[in-house]
N, CA, C and O atoms as a Tripos MOL2 file, in Angstrom:
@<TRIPOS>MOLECULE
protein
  284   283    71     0     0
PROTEIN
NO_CHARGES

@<TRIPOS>ATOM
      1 N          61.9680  113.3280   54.0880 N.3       1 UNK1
      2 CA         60.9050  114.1190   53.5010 C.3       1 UNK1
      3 C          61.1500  115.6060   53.7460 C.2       1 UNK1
      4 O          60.9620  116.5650   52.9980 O.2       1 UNK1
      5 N          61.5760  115.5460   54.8720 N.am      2 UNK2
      6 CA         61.7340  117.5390   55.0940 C.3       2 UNK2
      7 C          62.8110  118.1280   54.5380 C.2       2 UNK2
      8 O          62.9180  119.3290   54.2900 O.2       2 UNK2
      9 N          64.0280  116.8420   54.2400 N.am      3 UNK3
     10 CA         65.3480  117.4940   53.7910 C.3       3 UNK3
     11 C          64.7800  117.4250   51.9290 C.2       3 UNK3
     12 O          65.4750  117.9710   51.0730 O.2       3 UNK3
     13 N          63.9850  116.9780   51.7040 N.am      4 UNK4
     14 CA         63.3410  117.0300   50.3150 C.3       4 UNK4
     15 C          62.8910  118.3170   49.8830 C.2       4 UNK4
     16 O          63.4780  119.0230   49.0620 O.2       4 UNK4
     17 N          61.6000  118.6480   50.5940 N.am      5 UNK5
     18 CA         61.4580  119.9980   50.5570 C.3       5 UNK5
     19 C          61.9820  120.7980   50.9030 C.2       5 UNK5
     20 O          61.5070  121.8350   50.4400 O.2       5 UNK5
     21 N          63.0720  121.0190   51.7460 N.am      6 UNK6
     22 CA         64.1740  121.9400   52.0180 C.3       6 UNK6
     23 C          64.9810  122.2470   50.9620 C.2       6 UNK6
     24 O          65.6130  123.3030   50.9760 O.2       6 UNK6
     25 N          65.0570  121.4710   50.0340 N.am      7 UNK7
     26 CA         66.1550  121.6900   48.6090 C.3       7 UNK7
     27 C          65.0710  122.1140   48.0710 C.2       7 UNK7
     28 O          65.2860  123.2630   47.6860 O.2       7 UNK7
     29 N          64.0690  121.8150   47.8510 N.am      8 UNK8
     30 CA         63.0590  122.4980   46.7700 C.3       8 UNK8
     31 C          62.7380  124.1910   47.3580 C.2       8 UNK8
     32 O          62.1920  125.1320   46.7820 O.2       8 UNK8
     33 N          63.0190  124.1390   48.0040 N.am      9 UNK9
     34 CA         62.2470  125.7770   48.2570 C.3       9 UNK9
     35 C          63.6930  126.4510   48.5660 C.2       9 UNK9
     36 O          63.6500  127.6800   48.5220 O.2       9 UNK9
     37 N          64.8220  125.9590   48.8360 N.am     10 UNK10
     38 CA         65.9300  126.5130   48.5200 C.3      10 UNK10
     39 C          66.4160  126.7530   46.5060 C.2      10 UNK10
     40 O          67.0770  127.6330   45.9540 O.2      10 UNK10
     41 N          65.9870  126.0040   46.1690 N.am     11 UNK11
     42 CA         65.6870  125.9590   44.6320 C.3      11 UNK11
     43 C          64.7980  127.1000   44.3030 C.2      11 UNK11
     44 O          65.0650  127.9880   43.4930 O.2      11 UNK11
     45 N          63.8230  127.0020   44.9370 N.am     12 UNK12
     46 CA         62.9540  128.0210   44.4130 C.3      12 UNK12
     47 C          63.2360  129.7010   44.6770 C.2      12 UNK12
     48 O          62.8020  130.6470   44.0190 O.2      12 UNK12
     49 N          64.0860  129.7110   45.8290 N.am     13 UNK13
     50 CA         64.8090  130.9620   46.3300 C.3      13 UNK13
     51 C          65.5780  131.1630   45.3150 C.2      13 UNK13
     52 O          65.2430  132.1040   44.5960 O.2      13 UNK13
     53 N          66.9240  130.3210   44.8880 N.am     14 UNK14
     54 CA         67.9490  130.3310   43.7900 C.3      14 UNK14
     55 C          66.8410  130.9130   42.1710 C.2      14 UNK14
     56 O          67.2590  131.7350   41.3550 O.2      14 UNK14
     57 N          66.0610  130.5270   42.1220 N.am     15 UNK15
     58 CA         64.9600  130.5510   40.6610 C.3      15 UNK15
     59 C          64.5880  131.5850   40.9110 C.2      15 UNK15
     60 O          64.9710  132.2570   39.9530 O.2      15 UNK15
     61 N          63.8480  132.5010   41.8690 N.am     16 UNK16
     62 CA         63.6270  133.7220   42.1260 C.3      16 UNK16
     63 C          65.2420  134.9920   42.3910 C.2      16 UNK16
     64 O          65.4770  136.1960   42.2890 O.2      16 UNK16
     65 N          65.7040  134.1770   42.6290 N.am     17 UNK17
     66 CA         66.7100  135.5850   42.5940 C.3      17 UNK17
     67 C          67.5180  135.6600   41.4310 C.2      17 UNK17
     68 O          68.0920  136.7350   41.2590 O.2      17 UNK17
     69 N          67.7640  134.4000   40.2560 N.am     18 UNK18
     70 CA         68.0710  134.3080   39.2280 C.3      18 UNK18
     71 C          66.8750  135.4190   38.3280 C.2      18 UNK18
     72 O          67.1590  136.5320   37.8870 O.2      18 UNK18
     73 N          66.0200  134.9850   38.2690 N.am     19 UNK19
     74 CA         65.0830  136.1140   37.6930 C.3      19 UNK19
     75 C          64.9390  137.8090   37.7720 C.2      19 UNK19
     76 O          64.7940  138.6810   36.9150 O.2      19 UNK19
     77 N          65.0740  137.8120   39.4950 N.am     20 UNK20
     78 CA         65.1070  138.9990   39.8760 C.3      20 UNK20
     79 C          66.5580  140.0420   38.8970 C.2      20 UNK20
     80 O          66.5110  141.1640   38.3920 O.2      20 UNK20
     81 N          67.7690  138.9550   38.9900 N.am     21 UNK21
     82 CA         68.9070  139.6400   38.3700 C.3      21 UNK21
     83 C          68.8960  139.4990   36.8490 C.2      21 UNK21
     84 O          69.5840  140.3120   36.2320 O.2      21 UNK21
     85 N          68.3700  138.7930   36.3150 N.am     22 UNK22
     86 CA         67.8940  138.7410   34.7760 C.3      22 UNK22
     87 C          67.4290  140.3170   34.5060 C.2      22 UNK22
     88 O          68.0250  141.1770   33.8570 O.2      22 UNK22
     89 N          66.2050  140.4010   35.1980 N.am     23 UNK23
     90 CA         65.5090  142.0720   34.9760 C.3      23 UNK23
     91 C          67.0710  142.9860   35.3990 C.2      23 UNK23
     92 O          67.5830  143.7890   34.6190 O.2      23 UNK23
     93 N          67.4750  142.7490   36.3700 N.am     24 UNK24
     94 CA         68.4290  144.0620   36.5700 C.3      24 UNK24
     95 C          69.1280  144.0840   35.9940 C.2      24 UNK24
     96 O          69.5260  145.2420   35.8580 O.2      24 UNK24
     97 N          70.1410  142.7730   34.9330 N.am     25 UNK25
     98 CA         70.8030  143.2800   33.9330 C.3      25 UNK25
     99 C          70.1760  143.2860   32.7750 C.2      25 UNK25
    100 O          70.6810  142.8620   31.7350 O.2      25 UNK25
    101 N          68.8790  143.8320   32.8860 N.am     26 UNK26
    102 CA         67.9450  144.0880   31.2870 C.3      26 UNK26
    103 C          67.8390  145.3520   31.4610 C.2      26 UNK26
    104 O          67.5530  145.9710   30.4360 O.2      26 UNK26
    105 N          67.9650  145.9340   32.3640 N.am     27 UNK27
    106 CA         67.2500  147.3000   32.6560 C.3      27 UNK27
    107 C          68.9540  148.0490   32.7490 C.2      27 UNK27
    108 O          69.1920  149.1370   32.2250 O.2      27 UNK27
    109 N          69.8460  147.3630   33.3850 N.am     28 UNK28
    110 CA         70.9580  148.6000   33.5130 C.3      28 UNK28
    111 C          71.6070  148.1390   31.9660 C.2      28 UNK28
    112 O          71.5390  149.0290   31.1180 O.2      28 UNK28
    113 N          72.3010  146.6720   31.4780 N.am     29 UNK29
    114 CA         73.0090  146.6840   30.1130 C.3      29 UNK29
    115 C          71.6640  147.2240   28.7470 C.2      29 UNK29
    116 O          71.7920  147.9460   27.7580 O.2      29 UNK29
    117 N          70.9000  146.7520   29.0980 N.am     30 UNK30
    118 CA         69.8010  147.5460   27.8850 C.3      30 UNK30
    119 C          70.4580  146.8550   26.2350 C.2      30 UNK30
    120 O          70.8140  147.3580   25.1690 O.2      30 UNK30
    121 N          70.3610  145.5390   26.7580 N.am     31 UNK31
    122 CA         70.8200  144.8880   25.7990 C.3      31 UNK31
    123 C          72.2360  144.3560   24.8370 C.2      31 UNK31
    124 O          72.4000  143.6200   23.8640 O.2      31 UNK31
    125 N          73.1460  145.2280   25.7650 N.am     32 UNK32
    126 CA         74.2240  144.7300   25.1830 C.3      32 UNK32
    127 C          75.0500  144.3190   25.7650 C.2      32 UNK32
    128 O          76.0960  144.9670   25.7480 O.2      32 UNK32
    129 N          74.9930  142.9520   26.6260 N.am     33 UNK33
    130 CA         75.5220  142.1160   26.6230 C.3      33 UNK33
    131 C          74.9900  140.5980   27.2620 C.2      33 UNK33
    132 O          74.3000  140.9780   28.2080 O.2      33 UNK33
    133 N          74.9640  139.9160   27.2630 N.am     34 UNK34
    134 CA         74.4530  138.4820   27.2540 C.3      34 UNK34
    135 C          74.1350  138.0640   28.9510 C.2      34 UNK34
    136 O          73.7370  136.9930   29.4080 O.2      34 UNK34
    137 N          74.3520  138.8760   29.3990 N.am     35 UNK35
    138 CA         74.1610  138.4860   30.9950 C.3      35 UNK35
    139 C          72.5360  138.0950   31.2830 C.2      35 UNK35
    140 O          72.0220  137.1820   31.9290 O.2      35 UNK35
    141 N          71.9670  139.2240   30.4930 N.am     36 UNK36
    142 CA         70.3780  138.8740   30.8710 C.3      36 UNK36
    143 C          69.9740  137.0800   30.6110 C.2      36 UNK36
    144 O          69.4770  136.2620   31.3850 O.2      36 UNK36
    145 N          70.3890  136.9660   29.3360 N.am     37 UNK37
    146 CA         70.5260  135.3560   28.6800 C.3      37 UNK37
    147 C          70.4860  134.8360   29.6170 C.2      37 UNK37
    148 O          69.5300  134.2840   30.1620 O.2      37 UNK37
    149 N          72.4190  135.0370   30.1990 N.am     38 UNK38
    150 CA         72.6600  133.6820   31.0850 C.3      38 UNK38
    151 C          72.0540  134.0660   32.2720 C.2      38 UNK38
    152 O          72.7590  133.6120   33.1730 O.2      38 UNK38
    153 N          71.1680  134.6310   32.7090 N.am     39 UNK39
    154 CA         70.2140  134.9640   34.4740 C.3      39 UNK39
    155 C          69.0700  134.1580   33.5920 C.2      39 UNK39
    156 O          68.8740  133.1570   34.2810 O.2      39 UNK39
    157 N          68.4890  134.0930   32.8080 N.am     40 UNK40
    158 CA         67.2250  133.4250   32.6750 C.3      40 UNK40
    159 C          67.8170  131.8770   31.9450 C.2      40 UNK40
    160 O          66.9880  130.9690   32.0080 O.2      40 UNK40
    161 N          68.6740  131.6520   31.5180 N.am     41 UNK41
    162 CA         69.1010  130.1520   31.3000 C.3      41 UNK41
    163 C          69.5540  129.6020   32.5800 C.2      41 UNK41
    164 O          69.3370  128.3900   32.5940 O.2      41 UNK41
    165 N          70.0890  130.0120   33.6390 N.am     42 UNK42
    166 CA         70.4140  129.6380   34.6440 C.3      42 UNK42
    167 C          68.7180  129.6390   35.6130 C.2      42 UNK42
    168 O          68.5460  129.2750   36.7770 O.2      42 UNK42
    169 N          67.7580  130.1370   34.7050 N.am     43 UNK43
    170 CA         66.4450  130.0900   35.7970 C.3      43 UNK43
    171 C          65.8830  129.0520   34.9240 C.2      43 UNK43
    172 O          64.8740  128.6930   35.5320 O.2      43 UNK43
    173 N          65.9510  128.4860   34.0310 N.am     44 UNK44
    174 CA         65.4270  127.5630   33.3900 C.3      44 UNK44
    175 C          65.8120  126.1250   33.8920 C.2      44 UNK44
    176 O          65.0640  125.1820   34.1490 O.2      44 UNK44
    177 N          66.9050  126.1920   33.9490 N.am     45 UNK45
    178 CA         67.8010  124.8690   34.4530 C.3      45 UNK45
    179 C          67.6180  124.6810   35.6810 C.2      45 UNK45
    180 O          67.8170  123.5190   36.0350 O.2      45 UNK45
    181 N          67.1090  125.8630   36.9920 N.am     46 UNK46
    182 CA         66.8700  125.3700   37.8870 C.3      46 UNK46
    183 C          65.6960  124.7930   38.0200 C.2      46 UNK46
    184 O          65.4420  123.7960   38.6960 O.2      46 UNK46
    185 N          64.7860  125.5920   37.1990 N.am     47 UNK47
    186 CA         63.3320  125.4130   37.1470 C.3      47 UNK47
    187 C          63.3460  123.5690   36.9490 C.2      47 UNK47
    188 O          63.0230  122.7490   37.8090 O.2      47 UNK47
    189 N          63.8250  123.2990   35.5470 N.am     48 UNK48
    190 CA         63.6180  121.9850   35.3060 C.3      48 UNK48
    191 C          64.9490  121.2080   36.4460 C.2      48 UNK48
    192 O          65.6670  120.3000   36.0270 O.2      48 UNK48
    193 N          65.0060  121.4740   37.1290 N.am     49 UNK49
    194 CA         65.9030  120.4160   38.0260 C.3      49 UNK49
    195 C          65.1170  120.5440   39.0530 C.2      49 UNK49
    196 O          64.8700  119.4380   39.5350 O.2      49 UNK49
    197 N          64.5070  121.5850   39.7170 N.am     50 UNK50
    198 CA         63.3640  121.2850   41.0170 C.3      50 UNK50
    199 C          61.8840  120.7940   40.4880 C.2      50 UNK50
    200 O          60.9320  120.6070   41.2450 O.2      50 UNK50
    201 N          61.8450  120.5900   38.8400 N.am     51 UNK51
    202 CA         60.7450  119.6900   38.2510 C.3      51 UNK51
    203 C          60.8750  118.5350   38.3050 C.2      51 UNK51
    204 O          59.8500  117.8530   38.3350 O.2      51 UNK51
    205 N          61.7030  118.1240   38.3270 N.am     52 UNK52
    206 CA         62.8660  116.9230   38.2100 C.3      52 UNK52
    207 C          62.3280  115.8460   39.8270 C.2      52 UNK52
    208 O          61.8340  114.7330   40.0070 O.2      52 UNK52
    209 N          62.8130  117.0450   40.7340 N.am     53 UNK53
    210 CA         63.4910  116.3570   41.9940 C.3      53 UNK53
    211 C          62.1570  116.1960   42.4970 C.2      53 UNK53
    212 O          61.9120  115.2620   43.2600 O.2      53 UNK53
    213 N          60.8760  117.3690   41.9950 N.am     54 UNK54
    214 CA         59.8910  116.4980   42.5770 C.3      54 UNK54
    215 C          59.2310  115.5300   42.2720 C.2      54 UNK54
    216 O          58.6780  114.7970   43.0920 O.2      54 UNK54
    217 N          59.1950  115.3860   40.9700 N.am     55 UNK55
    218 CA         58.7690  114.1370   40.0250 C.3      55 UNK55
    219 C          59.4900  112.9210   40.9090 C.2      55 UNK55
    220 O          58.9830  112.4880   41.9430 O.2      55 UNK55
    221 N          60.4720  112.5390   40.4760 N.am     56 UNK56
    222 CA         61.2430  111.7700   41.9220 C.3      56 UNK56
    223 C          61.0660  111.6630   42.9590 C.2      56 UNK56
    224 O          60.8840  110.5540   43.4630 O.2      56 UNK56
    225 N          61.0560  112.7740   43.6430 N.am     57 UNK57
    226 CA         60.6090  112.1650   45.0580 C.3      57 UNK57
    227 C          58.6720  111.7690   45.1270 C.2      57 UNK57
    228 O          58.2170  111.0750   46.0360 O.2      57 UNK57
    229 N          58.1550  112.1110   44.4800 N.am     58 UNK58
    230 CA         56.7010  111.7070   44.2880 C.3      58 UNK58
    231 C          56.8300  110.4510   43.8800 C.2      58 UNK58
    232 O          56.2240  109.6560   44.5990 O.2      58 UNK58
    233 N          57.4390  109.9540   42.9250 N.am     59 UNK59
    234 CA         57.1060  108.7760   42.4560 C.3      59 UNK59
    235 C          58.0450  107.8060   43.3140 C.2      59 UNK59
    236 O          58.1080  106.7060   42.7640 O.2      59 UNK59
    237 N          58.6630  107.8620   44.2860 N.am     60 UNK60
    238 CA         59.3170  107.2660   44.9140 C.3      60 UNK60
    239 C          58.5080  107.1490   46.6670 C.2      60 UNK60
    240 O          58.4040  106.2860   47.5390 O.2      60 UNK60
    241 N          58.2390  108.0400   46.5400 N.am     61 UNK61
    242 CA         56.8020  108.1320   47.6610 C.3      61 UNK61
    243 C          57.6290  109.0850   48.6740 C.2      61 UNK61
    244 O          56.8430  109.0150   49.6190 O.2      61 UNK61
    245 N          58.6500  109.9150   49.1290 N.am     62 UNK62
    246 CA         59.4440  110.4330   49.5920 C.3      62 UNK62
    247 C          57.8960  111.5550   49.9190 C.2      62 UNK62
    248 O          57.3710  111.4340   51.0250 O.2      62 UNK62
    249 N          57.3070  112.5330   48.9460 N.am     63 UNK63
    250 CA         56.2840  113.2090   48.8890 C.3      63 UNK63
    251 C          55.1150  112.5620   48.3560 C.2      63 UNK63
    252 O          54.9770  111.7560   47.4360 O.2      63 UNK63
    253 N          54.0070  113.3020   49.4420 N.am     64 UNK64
    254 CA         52.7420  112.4400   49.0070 C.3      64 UNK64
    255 C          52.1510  113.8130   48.0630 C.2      64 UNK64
    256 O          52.3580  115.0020   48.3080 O.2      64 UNK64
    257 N          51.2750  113.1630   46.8010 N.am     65 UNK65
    258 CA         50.8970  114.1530   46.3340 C.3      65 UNK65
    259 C          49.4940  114.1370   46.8550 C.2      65 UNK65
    260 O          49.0290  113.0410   47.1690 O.2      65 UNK65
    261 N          48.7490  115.2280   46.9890 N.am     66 UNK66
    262 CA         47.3320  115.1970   46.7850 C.3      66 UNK66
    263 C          46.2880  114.8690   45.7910 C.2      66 UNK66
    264 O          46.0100  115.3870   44.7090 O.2      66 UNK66
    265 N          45.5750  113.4650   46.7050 N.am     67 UNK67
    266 CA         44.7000  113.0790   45.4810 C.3      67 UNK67
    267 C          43.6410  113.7740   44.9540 C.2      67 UNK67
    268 O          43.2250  114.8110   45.4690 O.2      67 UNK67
    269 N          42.9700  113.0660   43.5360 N.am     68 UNK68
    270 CA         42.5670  114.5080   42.6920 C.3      68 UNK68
    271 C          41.1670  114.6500   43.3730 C.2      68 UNK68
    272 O          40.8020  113.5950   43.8920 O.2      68 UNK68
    273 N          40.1990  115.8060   43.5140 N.am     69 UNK69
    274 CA         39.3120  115.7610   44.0670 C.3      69 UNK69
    275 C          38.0360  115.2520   42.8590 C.2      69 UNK69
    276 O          36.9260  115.7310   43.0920 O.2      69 UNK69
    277 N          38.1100  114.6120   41.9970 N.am     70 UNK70
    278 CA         37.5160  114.4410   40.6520 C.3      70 UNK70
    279 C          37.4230  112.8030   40.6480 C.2      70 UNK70
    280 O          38.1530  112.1300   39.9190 O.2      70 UNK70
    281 N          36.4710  112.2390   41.5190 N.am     71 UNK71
    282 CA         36.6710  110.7280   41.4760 C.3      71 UNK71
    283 C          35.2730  110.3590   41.5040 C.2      71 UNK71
    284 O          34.9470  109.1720   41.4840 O.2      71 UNK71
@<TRIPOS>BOND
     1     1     2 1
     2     2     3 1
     3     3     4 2
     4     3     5 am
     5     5     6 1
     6     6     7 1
     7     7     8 2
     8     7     9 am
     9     9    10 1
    10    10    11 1
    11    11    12 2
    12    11    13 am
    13    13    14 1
    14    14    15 1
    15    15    16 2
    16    15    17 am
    17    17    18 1
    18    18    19 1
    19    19    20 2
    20    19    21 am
    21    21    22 1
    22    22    23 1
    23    23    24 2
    24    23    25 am
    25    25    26 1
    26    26    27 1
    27    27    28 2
    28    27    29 am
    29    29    30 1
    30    30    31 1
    31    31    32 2
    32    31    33 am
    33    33    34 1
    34    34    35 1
    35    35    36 2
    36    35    37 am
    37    37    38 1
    38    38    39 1
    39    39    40 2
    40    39    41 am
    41    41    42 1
    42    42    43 1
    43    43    44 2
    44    43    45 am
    45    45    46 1
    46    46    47 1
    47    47    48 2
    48    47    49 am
    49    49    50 1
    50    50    51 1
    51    51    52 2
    52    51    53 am
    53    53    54 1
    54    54    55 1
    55    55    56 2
    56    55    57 am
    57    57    58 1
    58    58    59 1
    59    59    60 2
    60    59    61 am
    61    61    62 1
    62    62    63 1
    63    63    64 2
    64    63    65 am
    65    65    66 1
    66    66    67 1
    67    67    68 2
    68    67    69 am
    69    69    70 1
    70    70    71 1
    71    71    72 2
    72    71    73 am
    73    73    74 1
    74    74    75 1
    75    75    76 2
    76    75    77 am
    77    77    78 1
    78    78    79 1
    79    79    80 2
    80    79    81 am
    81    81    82 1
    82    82    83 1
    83    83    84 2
    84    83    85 am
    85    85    86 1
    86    86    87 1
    87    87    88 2
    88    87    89 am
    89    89    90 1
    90    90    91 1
    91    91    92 2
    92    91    93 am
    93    93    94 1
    94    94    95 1
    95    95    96 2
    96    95    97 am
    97    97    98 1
    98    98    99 1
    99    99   100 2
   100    99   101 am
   101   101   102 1
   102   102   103 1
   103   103   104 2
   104   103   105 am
   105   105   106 1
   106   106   107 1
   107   107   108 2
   108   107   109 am
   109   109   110 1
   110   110   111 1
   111   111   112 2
   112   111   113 am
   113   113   114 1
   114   114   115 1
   115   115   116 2
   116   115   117 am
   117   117   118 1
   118   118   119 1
   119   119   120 2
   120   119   121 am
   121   121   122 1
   122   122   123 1
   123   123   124 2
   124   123   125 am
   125   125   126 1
   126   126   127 1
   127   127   128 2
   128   127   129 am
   129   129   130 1
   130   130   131 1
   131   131   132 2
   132   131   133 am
   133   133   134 1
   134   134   135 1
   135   135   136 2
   136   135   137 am
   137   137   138 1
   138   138   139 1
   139   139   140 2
   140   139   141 am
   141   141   142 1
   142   142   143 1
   143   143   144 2
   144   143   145 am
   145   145   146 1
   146   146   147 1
   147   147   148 2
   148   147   149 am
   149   149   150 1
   150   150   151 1
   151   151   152 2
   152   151   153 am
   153   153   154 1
   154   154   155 1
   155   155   156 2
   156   155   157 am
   157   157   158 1
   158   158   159 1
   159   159   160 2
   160   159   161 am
   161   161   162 1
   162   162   163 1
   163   163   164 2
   164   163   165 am
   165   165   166 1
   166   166   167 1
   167   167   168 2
   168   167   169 am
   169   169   170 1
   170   170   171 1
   171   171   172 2
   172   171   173 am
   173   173   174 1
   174   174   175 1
   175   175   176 2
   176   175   177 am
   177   177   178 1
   178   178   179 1
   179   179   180 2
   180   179   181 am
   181   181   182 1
   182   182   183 1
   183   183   184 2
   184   183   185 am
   185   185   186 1
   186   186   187 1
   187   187   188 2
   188   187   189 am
   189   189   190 1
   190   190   191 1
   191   191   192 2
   192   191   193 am
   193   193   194 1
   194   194   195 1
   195   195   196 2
   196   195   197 am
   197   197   198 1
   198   198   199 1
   199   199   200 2
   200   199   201 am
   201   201   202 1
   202   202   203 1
   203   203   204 2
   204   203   205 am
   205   205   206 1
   206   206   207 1
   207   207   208 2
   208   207   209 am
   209   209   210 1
   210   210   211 1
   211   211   212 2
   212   211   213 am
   213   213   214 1
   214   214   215 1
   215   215   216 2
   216   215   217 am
   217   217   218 1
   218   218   219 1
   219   219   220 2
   220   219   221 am
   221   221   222 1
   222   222   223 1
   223   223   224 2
   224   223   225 am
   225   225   226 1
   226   226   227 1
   227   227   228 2
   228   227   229 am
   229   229   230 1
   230   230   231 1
   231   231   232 2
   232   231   233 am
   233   233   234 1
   234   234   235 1
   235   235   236 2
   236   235   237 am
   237   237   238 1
   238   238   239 1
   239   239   240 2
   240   239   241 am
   241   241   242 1
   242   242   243 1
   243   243   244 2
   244   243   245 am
   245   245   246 1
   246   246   247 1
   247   247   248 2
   248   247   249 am
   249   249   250 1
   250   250   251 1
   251   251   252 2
   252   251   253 am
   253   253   254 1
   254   254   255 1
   255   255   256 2
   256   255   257 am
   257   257   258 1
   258   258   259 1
   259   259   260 2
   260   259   261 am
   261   261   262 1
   262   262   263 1
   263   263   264 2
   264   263   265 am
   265   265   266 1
   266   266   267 1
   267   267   268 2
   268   267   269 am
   269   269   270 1
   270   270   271 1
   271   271   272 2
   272   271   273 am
   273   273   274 1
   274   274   275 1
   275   275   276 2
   276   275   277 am
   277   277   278 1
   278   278   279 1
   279   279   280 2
   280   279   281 am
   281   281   282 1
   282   282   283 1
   283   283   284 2
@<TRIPOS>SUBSTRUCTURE
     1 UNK1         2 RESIDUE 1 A UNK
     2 UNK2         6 RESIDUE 1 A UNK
     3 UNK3        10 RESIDUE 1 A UNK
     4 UNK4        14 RESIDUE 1 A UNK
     5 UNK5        18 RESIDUE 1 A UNK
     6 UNK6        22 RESIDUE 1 A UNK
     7 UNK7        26 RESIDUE 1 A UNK
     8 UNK8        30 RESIDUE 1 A UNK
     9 UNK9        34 RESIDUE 1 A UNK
    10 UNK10       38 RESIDUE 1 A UNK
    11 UNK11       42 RESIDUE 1 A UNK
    12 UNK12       46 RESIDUE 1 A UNK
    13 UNK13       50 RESIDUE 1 A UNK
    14 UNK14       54 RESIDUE 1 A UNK
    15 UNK15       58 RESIDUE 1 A UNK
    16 UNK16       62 RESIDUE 1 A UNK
    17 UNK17       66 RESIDUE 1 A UNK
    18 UNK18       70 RESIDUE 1 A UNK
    19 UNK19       74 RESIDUE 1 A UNK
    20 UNK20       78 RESIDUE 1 A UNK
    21 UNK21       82 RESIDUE 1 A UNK
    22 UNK22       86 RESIDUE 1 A UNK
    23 UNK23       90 RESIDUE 1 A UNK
    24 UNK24       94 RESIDUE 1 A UNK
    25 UNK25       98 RESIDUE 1 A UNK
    26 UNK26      102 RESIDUE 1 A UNK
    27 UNK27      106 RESIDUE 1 A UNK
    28 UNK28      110 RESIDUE 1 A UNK
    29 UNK29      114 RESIDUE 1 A UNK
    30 UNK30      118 RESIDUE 1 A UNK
    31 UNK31      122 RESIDUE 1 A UNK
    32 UNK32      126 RESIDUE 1 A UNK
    33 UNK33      130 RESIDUE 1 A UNK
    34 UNK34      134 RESIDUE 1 A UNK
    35 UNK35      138 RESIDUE 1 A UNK
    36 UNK36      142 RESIDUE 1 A UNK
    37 UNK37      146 RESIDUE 1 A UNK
    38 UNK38      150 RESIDUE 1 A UNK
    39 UNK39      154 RESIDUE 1 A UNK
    40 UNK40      158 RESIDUE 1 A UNK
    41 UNK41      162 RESIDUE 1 A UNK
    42 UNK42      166 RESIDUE 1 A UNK
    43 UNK43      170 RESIDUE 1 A UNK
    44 UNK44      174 RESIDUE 1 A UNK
    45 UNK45      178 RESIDUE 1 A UNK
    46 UNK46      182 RESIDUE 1 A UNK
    47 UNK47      186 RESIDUE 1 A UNK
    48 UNK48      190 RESIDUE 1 A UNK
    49 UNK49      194 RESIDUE 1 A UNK
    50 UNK50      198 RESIDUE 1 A UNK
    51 UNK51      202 RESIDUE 1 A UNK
    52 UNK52      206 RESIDUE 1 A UNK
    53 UNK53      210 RESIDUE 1 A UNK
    54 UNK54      214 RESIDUE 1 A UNK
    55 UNK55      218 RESIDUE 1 A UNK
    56 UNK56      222 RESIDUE 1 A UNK
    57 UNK57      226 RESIDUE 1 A UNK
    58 UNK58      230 RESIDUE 1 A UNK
    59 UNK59      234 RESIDUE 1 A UNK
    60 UNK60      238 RESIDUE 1 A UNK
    61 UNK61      242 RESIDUE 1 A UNK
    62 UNK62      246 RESIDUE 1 A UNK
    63 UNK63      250 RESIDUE 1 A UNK
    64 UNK64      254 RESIDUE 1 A UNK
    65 UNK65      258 RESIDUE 1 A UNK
    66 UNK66      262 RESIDUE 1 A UNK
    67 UNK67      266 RESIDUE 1 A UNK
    68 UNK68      270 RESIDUE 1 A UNK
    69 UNK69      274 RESIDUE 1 A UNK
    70 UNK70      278 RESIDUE 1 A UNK
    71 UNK71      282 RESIDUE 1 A UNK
């Protein structure tokens, strides 16, 4: 369970600094050349792979989710 969330919030570090460098090559190339693209396609793919891994480990019971307060 802890080495579970340890990849997820290492994921989420990788997804935040992918973003962070998306803006910096938007702001220094100013559009001409494709780097910004690949910093936010590379934040997409992580995004949906730490969507992924928690869906999985939830439904596998690895993570408990919180039940809904609406019962």
């Amino acid at each position: 369970m802890l080495f579970v969330k340890f990849i997820i919030i290492i994921l989420l570090l990788f997804i935040i600094a992918s973003l962070f460098s998306g803006l910096y090559f938007l702001v220094k190339d100013k559009g001409e050349t494709k780097r910004t693209v690949n910093a936010l396609t590379v934040r997409i793919g992580l995004s949906i792979l730490a969507i992924v891994i928690i869906l999985i480990a939830a439904a596998t019971g690895v993570l408990e989710i919180n039940p809904s307060p609406i019962q």
